[in-house]
C-alpha positions, 0 to 999 in steps of 0.5 A: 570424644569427638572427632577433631580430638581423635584427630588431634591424637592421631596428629600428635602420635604421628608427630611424635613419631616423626621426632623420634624418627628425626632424633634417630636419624640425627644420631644414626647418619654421623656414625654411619659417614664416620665409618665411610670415612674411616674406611677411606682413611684406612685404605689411603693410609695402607697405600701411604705406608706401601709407598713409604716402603717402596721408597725406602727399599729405593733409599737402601738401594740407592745408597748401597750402590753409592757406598760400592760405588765410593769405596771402588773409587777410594781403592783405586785411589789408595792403589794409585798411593801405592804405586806413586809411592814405590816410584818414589822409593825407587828414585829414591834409591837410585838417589841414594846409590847415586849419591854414596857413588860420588861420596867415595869418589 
């Protein structure tokens, strides 16, 4: 054998190595963005999910003071009835009295 046919030899072993290198290389670093970015995912995910729950505690807190709030408000007016209400029955009375006094008269 000659020396250019060694050298072809060694050219294409080199060659072929460095396919086989490139192939790797072209399978490999996929995997390896696609796992940094599931990492990424995964943590935006576990802060979206801290977020949401701080939300809704604001949510349930929020409505808890509406709903105290509202049936305060509702008390008030029911007591507010209540008193118009034996107003009411009071002049009502004295009308009735009142009235009966004038019928017997």
């Amino acid at each position: 054998m000659t020396i250019q046919s060694w050298l072809q030899i060694i050219t294409s072993t080199i060659s072929l190595i460095g396919v086989m290198f490139l192939i790797y290389h072209f399978f490999r670093n996929p995997d390896i963005k696609a796992d940094k970015e599931i990492k990424v995912i995964e943590s935006e995910c576990k802060l979206k999910h801290t977020r949401i729950d701080e939300i809704f505690v604001e949510l349930k807190q929020d409505l808890s003071y509406i709903k105290n709030n509202h049936l305060s408000h509702i008390e008030s007016d029911i007591d507010n009835i209540k008193q118009s209400q034996a107003n009411i029955e009071g002049q009502l009375k004295f009308l009735n009295e009142a009235l009966i006094k004038i019928i017997n008269k």
